[in-house]
KOLNU-501689 format. One record per residue (C-alpha): residue number from 1; residue in one letter; x, y, z. Coordinates in pm, 1 decimal. Example, Ala and Ser with C-alpha at 12.3 -4.5 7.8 and 13.67 -1.06 7.14 Angstrom:
BEGIN
+-----+----+----------+----------+----------+
:   i : aa :       px :       py :       pz :
+-----+----+----------+----------+----------+
:   1 :  A :   1230.0 :   -450.0 :    780.0 :
:   2 :  S :   1367.0 :   -106.0 :    714.0 :
+-----+----+----------+----------+----------+
//
This chain:
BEGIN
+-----+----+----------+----------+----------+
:   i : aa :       px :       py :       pz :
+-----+----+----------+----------+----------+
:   1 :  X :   2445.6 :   3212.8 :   7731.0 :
:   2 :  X :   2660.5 :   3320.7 :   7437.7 :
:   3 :  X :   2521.8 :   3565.0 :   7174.0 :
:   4 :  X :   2611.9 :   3636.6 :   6833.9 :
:   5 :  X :   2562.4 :   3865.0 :   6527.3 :
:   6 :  X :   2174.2 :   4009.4 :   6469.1 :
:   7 :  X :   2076.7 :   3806.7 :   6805.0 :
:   8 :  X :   2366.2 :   3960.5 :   6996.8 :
:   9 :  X :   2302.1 :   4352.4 :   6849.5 :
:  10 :  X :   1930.6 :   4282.6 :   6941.4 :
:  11 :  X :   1929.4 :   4182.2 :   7288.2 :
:  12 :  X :   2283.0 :   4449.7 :   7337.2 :
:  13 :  X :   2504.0 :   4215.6 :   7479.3 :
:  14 :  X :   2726.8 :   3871.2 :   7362.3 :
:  15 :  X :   2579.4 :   3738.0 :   7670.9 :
:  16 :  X :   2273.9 :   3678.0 :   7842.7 :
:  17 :  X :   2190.0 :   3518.2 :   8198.6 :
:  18 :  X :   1960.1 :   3254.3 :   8207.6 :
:  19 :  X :   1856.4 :   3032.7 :   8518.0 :
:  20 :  X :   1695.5 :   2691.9 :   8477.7 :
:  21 :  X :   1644.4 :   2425.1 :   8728.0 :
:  22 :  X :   1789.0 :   2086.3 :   8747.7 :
:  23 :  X :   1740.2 :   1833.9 :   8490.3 :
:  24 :  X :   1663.7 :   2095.0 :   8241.3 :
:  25 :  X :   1666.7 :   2010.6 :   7829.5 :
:  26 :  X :   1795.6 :   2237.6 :   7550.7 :
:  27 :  X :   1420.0 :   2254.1 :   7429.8 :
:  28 :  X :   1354.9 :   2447.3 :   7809.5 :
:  29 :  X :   1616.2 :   2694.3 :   7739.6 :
:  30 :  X :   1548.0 :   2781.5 :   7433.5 :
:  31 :  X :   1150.7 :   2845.6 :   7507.3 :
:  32 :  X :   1271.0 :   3107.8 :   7788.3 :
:  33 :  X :   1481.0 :   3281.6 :   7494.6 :
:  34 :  X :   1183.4 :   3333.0 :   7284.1 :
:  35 :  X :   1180.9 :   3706.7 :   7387.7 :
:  36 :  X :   1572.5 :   3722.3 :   7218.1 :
:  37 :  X :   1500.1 :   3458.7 :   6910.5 :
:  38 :  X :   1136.2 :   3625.3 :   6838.6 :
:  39 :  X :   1070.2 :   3412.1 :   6535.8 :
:  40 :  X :   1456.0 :   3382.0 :   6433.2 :
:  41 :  X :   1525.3 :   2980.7 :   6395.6 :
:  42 :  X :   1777.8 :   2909.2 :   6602.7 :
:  43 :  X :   1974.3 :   2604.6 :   6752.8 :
:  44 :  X :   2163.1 :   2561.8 :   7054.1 :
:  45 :  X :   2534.0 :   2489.1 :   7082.6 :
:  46 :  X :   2652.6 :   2336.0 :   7391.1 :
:  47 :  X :   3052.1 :   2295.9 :   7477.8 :
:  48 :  X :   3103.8 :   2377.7 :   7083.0 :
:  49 :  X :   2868.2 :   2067.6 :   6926.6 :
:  50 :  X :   2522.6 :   2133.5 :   6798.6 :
:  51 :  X :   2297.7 :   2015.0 :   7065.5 :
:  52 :  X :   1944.9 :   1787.2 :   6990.0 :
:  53 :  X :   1635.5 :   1948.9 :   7162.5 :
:  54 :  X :   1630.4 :   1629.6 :   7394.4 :
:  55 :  X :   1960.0 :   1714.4 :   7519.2 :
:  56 :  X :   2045.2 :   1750.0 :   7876.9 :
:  57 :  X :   2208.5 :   2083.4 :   8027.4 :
:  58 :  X :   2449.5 :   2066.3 :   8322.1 :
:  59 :  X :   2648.5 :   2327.3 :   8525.1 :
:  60 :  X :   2942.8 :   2422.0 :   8393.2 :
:  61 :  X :   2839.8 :   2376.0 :   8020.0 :
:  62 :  X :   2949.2 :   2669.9 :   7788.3 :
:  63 :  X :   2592.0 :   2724.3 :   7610.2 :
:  64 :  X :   2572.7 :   2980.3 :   7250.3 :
:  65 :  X :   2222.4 :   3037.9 :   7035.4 :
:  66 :  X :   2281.2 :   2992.2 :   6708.4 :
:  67 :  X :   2127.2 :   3196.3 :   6460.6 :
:  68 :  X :   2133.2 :   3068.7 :   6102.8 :
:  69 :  X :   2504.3 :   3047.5 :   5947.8 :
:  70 :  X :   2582.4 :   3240.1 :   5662.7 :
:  71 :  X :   2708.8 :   3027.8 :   5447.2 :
:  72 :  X :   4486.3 :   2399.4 :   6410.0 :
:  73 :  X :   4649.6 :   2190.2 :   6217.0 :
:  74 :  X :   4682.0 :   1768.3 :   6276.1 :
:  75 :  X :   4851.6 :   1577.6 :   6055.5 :
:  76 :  X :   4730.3 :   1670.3 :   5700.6 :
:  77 :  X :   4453.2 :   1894.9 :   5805.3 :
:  78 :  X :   4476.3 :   2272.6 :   5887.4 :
:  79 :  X :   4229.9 :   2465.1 :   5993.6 :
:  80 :  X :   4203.7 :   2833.8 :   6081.3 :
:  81 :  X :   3958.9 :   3117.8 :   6184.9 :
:  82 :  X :   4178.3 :   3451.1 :   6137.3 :
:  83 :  X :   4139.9 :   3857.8 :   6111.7 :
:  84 :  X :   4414.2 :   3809.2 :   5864.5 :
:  85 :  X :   4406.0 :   3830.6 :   5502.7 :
:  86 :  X :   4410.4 :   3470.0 :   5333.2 :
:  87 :  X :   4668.7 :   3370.6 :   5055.8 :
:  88 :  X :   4625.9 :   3012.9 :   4860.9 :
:  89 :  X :   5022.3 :   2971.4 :   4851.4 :
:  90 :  X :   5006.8 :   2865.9 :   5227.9 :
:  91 :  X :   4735.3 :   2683.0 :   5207.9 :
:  92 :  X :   4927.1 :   2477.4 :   4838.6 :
:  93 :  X :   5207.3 :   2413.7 :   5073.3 :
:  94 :  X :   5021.8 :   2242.3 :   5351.7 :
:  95 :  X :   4882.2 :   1980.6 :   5117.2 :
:  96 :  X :   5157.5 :   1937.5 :   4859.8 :
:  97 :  X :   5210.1 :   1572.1 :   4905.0 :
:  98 :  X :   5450.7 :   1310.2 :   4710.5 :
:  99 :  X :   5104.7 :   1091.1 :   4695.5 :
: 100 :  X :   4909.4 :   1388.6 :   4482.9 :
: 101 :  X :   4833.7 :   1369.3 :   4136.3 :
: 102 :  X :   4620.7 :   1660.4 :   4163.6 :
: 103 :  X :   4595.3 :   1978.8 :   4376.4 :
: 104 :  X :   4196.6 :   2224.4 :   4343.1 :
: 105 :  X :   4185.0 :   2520.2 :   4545.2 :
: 106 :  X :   3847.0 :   2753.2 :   4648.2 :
: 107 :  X :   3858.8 :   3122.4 :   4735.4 :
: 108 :  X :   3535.4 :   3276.1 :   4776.0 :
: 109 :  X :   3555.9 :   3640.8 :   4766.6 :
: 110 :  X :   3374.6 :   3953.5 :   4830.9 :
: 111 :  X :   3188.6 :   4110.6 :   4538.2 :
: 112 :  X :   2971.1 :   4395.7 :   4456.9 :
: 113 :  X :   3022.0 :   4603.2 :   4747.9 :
: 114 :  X :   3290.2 :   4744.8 :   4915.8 :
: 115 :  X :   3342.0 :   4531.5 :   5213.8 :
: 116 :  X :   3139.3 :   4260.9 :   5396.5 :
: 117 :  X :   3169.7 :   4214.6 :   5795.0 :
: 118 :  X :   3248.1 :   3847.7 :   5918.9 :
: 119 :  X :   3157.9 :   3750.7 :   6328.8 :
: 120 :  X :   3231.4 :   3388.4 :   6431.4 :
: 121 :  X :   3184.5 :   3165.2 :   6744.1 :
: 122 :  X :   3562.9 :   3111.8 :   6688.4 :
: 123 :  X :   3605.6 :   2784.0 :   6962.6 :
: 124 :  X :   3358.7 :   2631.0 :   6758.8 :
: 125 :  X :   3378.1 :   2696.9 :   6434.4 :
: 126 :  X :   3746.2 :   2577.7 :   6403.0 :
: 127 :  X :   3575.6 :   2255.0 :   6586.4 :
: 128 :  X :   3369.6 :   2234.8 :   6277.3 :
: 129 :  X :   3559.8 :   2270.0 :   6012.0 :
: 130 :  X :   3830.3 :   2062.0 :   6137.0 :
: 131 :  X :   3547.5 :   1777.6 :   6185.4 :
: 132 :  X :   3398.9 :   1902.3 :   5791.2 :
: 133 :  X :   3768.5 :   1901.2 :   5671.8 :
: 134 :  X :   3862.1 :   1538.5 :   5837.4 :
: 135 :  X :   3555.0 :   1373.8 :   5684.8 :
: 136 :  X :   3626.0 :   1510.0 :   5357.6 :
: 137 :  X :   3959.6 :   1338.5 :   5369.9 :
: 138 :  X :   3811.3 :   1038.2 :   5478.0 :
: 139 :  X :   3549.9 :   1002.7 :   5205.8 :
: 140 :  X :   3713.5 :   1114.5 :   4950.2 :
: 141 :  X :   4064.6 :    984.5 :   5011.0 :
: 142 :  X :   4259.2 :   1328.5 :   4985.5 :
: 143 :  X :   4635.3 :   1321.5 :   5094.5 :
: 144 :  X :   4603.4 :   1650.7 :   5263.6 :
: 145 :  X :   4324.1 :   1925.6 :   5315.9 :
: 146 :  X :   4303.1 :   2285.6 :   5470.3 :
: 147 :  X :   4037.9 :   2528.8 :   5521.0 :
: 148 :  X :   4055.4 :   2896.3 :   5641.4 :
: 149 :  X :   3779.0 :   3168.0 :   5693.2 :
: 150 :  X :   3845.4 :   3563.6 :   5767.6 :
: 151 :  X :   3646.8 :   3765.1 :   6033.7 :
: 152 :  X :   3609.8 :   4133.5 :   6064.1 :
: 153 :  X :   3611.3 :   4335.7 :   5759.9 :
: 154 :  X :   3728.2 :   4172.2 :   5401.8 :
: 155 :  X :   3731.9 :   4429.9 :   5139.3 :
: 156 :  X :   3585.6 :   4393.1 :   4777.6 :
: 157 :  X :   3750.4 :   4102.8 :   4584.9 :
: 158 :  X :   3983.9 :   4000.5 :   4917.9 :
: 159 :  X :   3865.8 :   3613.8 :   5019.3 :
: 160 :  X :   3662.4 :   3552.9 :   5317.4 :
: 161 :  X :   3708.0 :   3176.4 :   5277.2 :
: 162 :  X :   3985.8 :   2948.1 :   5124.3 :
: 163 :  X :   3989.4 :   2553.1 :   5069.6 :
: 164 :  X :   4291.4 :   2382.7 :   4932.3 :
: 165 :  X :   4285.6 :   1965.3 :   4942.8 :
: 166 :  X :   4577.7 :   1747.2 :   4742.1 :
: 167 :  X :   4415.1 :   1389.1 :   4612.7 :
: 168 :  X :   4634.5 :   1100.4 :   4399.4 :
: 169 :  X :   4383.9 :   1178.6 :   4164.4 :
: 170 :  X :   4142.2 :   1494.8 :   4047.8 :
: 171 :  X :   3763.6 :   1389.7 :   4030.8 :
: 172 :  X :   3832.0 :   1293.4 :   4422.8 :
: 173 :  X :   4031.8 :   1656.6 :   4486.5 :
: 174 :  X :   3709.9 :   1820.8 :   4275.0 :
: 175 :  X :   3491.7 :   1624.0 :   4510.0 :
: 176 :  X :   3658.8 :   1707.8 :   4833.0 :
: 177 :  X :   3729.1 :   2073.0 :   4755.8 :
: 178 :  X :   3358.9 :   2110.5 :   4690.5 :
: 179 :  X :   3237.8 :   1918.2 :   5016.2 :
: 180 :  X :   3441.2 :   2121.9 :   5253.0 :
: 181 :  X :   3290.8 :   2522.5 :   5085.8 :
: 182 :  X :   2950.6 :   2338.0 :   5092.3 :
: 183 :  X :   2933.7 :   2221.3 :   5473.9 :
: 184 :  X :   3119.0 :   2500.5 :   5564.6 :
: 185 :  X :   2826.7 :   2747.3 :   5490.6 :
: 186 :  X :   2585.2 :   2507.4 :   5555.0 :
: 187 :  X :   2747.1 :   2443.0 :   5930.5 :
: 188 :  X :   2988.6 :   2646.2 :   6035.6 :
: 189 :  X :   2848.6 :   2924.0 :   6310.4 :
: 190 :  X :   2982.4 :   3195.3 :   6112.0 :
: 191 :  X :   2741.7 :   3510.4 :   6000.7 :
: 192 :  X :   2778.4 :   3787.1 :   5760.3 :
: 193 :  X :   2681.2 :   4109.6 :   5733.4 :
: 194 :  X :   2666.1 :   4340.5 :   5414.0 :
: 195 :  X :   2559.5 :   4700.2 :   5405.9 :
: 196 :  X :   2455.4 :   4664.7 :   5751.6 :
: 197 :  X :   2255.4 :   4400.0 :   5721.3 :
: 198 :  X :   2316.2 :   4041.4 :   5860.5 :
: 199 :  X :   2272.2 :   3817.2 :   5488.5 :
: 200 :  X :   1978.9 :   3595.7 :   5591.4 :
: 201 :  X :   2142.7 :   3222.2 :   5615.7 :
: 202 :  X :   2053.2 :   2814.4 :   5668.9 :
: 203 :  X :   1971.4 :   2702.0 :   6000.5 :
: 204 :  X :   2229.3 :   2429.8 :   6126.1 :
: 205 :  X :   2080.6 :   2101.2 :   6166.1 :
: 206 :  X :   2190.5 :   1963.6 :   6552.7 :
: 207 :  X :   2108.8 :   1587.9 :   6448.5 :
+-----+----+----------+----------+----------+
//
């Protein structure tokens, strides 16, 4: 079992072993990690998708907890977790598109204190916002969309997240851009810490 930011520093290790017997549901798994959660909602990931509490578990199955979030490419989506500092002219040039009327680009970036900490569950949070990213272009219509979020340290006013999407026209790029920052810290396993302190965040809904 895979263990990340205030769950990982409180039970000392990214992993934890934990035996259950055949035919066993997420729900069973997470009752015998109520000495690690200890009142911290939590869901369970299972082979990098949100799992239902009904949910079988089988051997082999690469199993995280989830504490609450903080808030590749294919074709015309790119997405990338990275230590890296993020620049917007990349991102401009993976969605120019002959098609595009209009271009919006998001950069949210660190403020008030001198650095914040990023920790992700990288396999699947690239699996996330890739899905977040490819229904945004669905719904919306957007030529071309990308989405990148730093880990590790990100200095005051460096960007810890940046969205660029290219639509024929702008209330759907407005629309888009907005969808993809909002799911992303609603969804994406990705936790923050500032001053020490993990930022208290939304747990991710498995359904």
């Amino acid at each position: 079992m895979r263990l990340f930011a205030a769950l990982r520093e409180r039970a000392g290790s990214d992993v934890v072993a934990l035996e259950l017997p055949d035919g066993a549901l997420v729900a069973d798994a997470l009752e015998r990690l109520e000495a690690v959660t200890n009142g911290v909602p939590v869901v369970l990931a299972v082979n990098h998708e949100y799992a239902a509490l009904e949910a079988s578990l089988h051997e082999g199955d690469e199993v995280a907890l989830i504490p609450p979030v903080s808030g590749g490419s294919v074709g015309s989506l790119h997405v990338r977790i990275t230590q890296e500092r993020l620049e917007l002219e990349p991102l401009l040039e993976r969605v120019r598109d002959p098609r595009a009327g209009a271009v919006v680009t998001f950069s949210g970036v660190t403020r008030e204190v001198a650095e914040l900490q990023y920790e992700a569950y990288v396999q699947m949070a690239e699996r996330q916002i890739a899905e977040i990213v490819e229904q945004a272009v669905d719904r919306h219509g957007l030529c071309a969309a990308a989405a990148e979020h730093r880990v590790g340290t990100v200095p005051l006013s460096e960007p810890s997240v940046a969205v660029a999407v290219s639509a024929p026209h702008r209330d759907a790029a407005f629309a888009g851009a907005r969808e993809i920052i909002d799911e992303i810290k609603a969804r994406v396993p990705i936790w923050k810490k500032e001053e020490g302190q993990w930022v208290p965040g939304k747990t991710p809904n498995p359904a």
